[in-house]
KEFIDO-790118 format. One line per 2 residues: number of its first residue (from 1); their letters; for each residue x negated, y, z of N, C-alpha, C. Coordinates in steps of 0.05 Angstrom, whole numbers. Each point is the difference from the previous one (the first is absolute). Last residue first. Example, Ala and Ser with C-alpha at 12.3 -4.5 7.8 and 13.67 -1.06 7.14 Angstrom:
2
2) SA) -257 -45 142 -16 24 1 15 22 14 ~ -6 -115 -1 18 24 0 -18 24 0
***
This chain:
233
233) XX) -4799 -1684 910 -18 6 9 28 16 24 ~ 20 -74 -53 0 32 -19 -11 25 19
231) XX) -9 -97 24 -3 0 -36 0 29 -4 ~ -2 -49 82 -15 28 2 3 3 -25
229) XX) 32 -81 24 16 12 20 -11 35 -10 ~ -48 -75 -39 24 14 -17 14 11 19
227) XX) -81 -24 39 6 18 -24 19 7 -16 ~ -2 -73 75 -1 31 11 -4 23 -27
225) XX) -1 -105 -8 22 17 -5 -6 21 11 ~ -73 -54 11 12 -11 -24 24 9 -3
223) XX) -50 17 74 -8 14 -16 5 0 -29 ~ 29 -33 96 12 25 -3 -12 9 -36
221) XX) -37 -60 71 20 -3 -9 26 14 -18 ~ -114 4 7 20 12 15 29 -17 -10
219) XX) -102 -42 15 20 9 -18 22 13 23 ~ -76 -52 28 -4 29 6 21 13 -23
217) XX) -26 -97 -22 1 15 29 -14 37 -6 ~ 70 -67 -64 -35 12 0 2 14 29
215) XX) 73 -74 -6 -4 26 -13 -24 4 7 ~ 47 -76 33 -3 -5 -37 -9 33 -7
213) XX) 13 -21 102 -26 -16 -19 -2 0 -35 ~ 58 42 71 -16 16 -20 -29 -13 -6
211) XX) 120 -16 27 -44 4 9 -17 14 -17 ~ 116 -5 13 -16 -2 -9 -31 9 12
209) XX) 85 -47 54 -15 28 -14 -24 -2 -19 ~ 71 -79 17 -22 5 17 -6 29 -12
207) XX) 95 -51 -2 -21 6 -10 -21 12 4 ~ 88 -65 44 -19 32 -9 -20 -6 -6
205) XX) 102 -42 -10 -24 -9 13 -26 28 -5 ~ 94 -6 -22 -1 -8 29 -29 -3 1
203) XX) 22 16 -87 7 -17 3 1 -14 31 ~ -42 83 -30 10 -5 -25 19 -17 7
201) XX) -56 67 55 21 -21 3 7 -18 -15 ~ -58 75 0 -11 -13 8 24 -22 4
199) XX) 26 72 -52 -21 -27 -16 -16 -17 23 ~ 63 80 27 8 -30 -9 -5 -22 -17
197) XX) -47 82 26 6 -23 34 16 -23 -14 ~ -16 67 -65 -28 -13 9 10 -19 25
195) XX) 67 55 -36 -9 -23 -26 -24 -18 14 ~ 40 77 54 9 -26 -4 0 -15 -13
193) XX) -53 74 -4 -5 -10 28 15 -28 -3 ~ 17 65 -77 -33 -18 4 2 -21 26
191) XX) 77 49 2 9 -11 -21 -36 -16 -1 ~ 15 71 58 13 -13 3 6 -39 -22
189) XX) -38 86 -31 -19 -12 23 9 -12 16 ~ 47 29 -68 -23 -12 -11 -12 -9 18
187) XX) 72 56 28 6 -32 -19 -21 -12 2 ~ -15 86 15 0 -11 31 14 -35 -9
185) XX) -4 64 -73 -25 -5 10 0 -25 25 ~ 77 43 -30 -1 -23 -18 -33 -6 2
183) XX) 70 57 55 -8 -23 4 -16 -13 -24 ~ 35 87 -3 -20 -9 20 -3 -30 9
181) XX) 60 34 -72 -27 -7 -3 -15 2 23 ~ 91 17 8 -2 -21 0 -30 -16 -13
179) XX) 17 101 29 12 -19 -4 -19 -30 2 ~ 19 102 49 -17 -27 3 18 -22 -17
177) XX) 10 116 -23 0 -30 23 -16 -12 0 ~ -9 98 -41 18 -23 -4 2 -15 19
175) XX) -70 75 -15 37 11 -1 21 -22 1 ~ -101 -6 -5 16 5 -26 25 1 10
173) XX) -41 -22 71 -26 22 -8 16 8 -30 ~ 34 -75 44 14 30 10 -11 21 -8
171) XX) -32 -82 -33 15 1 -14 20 25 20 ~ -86 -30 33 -8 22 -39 31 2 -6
169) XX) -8 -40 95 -8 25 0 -4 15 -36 ~ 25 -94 2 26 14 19 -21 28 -1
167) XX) -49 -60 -30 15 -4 -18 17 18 13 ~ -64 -10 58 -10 17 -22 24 1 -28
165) XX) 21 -63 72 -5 29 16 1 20 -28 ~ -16 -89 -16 29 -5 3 2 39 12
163) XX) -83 -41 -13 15 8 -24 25 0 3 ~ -48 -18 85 -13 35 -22 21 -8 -25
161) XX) 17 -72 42 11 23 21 -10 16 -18 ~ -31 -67 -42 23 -6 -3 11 27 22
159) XX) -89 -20 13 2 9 -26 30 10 -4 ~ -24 -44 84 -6 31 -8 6 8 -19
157) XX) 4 -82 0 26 -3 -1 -7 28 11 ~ -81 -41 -23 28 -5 -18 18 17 8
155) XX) -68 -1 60 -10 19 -25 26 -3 -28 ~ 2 -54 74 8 19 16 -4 21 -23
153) XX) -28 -88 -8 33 3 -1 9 25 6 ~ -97 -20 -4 14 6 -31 28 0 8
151) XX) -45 3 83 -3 27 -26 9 -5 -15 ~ 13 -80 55 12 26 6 -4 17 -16
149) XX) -53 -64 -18 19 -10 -16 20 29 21 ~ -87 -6 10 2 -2 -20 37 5 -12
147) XX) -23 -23 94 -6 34 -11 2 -3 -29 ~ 7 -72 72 24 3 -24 -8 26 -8
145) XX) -55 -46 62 24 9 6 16 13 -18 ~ -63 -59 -20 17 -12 19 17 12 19
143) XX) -54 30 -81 24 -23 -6 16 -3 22 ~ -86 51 -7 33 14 9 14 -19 -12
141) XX) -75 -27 -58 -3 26 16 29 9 18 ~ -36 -73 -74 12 6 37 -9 11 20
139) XX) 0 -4 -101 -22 -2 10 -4 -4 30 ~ 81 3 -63 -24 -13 -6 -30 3 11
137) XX) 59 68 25 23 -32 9 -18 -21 -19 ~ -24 82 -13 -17 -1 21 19 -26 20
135) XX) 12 29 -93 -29 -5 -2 2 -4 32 ~ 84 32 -25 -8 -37 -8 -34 3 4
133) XX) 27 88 22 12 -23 20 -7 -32 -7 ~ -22 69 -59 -21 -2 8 4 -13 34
131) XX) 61 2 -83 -20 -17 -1 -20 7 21 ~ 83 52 9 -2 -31 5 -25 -22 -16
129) XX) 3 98 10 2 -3 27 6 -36 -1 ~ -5 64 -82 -38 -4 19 11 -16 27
127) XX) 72 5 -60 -23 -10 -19 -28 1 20 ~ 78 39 29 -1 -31 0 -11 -7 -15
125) XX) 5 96 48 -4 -10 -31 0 -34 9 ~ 47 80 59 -14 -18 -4 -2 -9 -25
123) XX) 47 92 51 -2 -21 -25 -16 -14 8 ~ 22 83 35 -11 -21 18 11 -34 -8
121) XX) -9 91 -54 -26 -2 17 5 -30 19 ~ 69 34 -48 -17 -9 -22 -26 -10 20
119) XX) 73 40 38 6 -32 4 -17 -11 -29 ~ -20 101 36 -2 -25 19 8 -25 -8
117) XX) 20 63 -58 -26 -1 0 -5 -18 22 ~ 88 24 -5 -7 -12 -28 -28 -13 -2
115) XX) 29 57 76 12 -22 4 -10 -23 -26 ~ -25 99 -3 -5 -19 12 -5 -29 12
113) XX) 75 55 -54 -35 -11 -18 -20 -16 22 ~ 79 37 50 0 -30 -32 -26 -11 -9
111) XX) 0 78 48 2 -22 18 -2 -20 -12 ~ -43 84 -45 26 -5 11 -5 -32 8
109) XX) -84 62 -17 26 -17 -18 23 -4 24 ~ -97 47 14 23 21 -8 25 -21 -15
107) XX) -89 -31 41 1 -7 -31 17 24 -8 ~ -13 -17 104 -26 5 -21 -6 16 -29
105) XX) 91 -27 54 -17 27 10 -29 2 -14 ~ 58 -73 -20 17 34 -10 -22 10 19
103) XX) -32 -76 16 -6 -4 -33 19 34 -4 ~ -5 -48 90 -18 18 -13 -6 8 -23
101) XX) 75 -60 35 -4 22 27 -19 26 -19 ~ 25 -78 -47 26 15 -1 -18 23 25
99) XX) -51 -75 -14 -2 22 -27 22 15 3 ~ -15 -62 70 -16 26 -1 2 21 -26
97) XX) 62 -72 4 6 23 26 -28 15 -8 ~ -5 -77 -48 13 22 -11 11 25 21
95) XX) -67 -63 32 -4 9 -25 20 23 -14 ~ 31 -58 64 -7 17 17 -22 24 -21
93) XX) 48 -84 -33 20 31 23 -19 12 12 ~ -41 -81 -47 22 35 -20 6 10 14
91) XX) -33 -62 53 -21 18 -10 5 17 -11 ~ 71 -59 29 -11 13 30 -20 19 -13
89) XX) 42 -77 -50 16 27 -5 -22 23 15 ~ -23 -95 -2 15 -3 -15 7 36 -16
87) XX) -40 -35 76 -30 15 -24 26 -7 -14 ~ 40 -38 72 -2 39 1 -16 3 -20
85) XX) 15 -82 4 22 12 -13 -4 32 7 ~ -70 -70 23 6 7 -27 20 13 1
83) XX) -18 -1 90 -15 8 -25 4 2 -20 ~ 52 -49 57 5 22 2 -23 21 -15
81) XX) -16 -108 -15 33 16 9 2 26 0 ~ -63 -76 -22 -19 36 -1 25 5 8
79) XX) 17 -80 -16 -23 -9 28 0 35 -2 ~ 59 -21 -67 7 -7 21 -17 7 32
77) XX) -34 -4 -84 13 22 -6 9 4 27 ~ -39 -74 -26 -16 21 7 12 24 7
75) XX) 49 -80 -28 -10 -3 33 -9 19 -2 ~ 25 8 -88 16 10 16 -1 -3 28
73) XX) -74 12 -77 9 -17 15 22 8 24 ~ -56 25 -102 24 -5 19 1 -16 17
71) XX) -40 -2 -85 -13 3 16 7 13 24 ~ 52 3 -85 -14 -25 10 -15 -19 14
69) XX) 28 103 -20 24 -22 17 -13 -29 12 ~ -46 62 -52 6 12 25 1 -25 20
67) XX) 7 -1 -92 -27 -14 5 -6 9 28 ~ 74 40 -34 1 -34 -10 -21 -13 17
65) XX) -6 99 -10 13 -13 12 10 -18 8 ~ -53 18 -74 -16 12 25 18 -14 26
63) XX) 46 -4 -87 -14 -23 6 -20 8 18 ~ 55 62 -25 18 -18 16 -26 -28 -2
61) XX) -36 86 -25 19 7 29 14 -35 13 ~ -22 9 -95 -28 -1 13 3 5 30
59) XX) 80 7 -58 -17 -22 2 -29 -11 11 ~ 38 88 -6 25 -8 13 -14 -33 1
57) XX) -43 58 -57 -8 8 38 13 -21 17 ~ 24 5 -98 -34 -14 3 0 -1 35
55) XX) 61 48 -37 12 -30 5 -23 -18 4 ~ -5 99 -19 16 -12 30 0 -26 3
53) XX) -44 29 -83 -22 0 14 21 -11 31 ~ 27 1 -96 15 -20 21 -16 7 24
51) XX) -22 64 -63 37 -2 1 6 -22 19 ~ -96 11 -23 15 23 9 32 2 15
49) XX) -47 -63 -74 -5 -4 36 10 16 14 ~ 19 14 -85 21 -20 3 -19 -9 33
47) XX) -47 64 -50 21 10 15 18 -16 8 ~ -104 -19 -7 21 4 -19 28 7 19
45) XX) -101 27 27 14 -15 -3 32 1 -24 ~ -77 64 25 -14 -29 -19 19 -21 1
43) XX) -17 97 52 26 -8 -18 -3 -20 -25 ~ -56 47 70 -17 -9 -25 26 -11 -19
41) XX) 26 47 80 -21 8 -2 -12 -10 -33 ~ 88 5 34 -13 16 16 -25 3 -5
39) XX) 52 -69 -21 6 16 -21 -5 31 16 ~ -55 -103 26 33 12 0 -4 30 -17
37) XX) -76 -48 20 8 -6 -15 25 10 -4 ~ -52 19 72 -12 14 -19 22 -18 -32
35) XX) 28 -22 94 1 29 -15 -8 8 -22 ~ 3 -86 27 26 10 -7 4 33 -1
33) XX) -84 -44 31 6 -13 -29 21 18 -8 ~ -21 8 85 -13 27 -16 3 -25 -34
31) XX) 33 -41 75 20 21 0 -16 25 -20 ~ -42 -83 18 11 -4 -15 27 21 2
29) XX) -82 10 47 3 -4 -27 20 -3 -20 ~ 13 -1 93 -12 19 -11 -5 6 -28
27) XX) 11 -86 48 26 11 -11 0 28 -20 ~ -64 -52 50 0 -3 -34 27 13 -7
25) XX) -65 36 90 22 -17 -19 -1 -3 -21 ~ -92 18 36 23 20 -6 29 -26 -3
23) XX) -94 -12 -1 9 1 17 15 21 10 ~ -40 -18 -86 -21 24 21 24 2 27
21) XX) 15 -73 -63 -34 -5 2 -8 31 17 ~ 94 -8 -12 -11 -17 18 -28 -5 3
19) XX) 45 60 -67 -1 5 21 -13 -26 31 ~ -1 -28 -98 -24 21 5 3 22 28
17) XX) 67 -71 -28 -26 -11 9 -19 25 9 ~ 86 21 -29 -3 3 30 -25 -20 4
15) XX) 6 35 -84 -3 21 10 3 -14 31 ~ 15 -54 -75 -39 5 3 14 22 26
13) XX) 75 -43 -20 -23 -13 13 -26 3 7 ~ 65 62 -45 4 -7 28 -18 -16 19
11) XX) -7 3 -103 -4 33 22 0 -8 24 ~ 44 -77 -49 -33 11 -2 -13 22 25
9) XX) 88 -11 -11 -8 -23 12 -26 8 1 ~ 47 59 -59 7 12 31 -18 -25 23
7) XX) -3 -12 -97 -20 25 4 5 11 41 ~ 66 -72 -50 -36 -8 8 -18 22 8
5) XX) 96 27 -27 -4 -27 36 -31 -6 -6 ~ 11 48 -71 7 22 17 -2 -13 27
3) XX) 12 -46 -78 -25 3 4 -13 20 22 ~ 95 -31 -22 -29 -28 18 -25 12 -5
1) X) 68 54 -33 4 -5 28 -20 -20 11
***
C-alpha cells in the first residue's frame, strides 16, 4: 500500500508539473495519473488502494472543503445577498431542465435518464473551483466584492442540490426510493464547510486566512492531496 501511495504522489506530481510547464492544468495531469495507473490501464496499483480508493475521495473532498470554509467570509456572503443563493441552485435547474427538454429527443433516452444525465452535467468539481477561488482571494482579485468567495459557497452547496437530485433520480431509476443515503455526500460537504469556519473561531477570536507567503509562488493548492482523490483513476 505505501508503495502504491508513493507511485500515485510521485506520478501525480511529475504529471501536473509537466501539465503546467505546457500550460495546461495540473489537475489534468493528475486525473491522467489515476488513469493510466488504475486497473484500466497499467493496473500497477495494489488492490488494498483500490478497496479504500471511496474513502480516499471522501477525505480529499473534505479537506478541499475545509480549506473552503476557512476562507469564508460570512459579511461577504451577506454583502453578495441575492446572488450567491441563486448560483446556489438557479444554474443546476436550468442545466438539468435543458438536459430533460433535449437529451429524449436527441439521444432517444427516457426522461429519467435524462434527468440522471443532467444532474451529472450540472455537477461542480471542488478540486478545480476552490483552489483556483483561493488563488485569486490571495491575490485580490474581486475580494471587495466578495466574487471569490460567492462561487466557492455557491459551487459548494450546488454540489450538495445535484447530489441530493442525482441520488433521488438513480434510486427511482432502480425501481426503489429515496433513501437515507442521499444524504451522506451532501454530509460531507456540509460537514468540510463547518470544520473550516469553525477553525476560524477557535476561541472567539479569528483567525486570519491562510496566505500564501509560506507556499512556492504559483503553487496549486490543491496539489498535495488532489491525487489520492484520483487513486483509482
Amino acid at each position: 500500500m505505501l508503495f502504491s501511495l508513493a507511485v500515485i504522489f510521485l506520478c501525480g506530481m511529475l504529471l501536473g508539473g509537466l501539465c503546467k510547464k505546457l500550460k495546461l492544468p495540473p489537475l489534468l495531469g493528475m486525473l491522467l495519473t489515476g488513469i493510466l495507473l488504475g486497473p484500466h490501464a497499467l493496473d500497477v496499483l495494489d488492490g488494498s488502494i483500490l478497496a479504500i480508493s471511496a474513502d480516499l475521495r471522501r477525505i480529499a473532498l473534505i479537506i478541499i472543503l475545509t480549506r473552503a470554509g476557512l476562507n469564508l467570509e460570512l459579511a461577504d456572503l451577506k454583502r453578495a445577498g441575492r446572488p450567491a443563493v441563486l448560483l446556489c441552485f438557479v444554474p443546476a435547474c436550468f442545466e438539468i431542465a435543458g438536459m430533460v427538454l433535449l437529451a429524449p429527443r436527441l439521444l432517444g433516452i427516457s426522461v429519467l435518464d435524462a434527468a440522471i444525465m443532467g444532474s451529472v452535467v450540472a455537477a461542480v468539481s471542488p478540486a478545480v473551483i476552490v483552489p483556483k477561488m483561493l488563488r485569486l482571494m490571495e491575490e485580490g482579485r474581486g475580494t471587495r466584492a466578495g466574487i471569490p468567495q460567492m462561487i466557492m459557497a455557491g459551487a459548494s452547496v450546488d454540489d450538495v442540490f445535484v447530489i441530493v437530485l442525482f441520488t433521488a433520480f438513480t434510486g427511482l431509476a432502480d425501481g426503489g426510493g429515496i433513501g437515507g443515503h442521499a444524504c451522506a455526500d451532501p454530509v460531507l460537504h456540509c460537514a468540510g464547510h463547518s470544520g473550516g469556519c469553525g477553525m476560524r473561531f477557535p476561541a472567539g477570536g479569528r483567525v486570519p486566512p491562510p496566505s500564501s507567503a509560506g507556499q512556492r509562488k504559483g503553487a496549486d493548492p490543491a496539489e498535495h492531496f488532489v491525487p489520492a482523490r484520483h487513486a483509482g483513476g
